[in-house]
N, C-alpha and C positions, 0 to 999 in steps of 0.2 A: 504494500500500500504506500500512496506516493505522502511523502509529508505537506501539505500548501505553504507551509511556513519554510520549508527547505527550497521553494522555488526561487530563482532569484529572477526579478522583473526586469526590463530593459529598461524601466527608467521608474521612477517615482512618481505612483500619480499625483495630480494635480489637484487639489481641492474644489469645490465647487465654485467658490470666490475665484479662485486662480485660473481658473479653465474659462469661465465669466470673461476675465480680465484679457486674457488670451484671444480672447476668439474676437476681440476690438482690437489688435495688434494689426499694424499695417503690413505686416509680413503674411499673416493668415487671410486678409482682405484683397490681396494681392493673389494669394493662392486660390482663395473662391472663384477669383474672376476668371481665371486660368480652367479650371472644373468648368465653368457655366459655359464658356468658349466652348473649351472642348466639347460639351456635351449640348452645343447649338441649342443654348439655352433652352432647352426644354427635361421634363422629367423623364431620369433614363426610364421609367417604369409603364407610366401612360400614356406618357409624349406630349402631355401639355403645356400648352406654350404662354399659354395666357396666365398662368395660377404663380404665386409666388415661391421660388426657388429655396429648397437648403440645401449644405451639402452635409451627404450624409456619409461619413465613416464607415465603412465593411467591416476592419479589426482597427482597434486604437495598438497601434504600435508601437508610437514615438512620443514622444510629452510633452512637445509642443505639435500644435495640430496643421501648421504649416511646416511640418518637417517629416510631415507623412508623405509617400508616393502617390502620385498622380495614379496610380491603376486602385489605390487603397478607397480613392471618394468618389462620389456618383452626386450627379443632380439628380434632387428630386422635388416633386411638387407639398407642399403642408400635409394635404391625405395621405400621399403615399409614405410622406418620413413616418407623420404616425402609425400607420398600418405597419409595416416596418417593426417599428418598436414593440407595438404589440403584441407581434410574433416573436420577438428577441424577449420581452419578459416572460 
């Protein structure tokens, strides 16, 4: 049996405050726009073009969230990040 406490993380999460304060960073703002590009601003999931975009994280792997890869984020539209979510709780 594996211990969780013996796992070591790639990095230290973020607090709630801190990921907040992040995700206003012009470096992560800069990296949405790049997502929303690539993905001709629409949601990868229903293709909506008119609905308001987030980018949604696949696996949080880095600890600051513009330091993730471009193959790790997807646009998607407010329904589908929720639905998403849904699924992942």
């Amino acid at each position: 049996m594996v211990n969780k406490k013996n796992i070591k993380r790639p990095y230290k999460k973020l607090t709630k405050a801190e990921y907040d304060l992040a995700l206003q960073h012009p470096k992560w703002q800069k990296k949405r726009l790049k997502v929303f590009e690539r993905d001709k601003w629409r949601c990868t999931q229903c293709k909506d073009t008119e609905t308001t975009l987030c980018v949604h994280h696949i696996r949080y792997t880095k600890k600051y969230p513009w330091q993730e890869n471009m193959k790790n984020l997807i646009s998607l539209c407010i329904s589908c990040h929720k639905e998403i979510h849904k699924i992942i709780k």
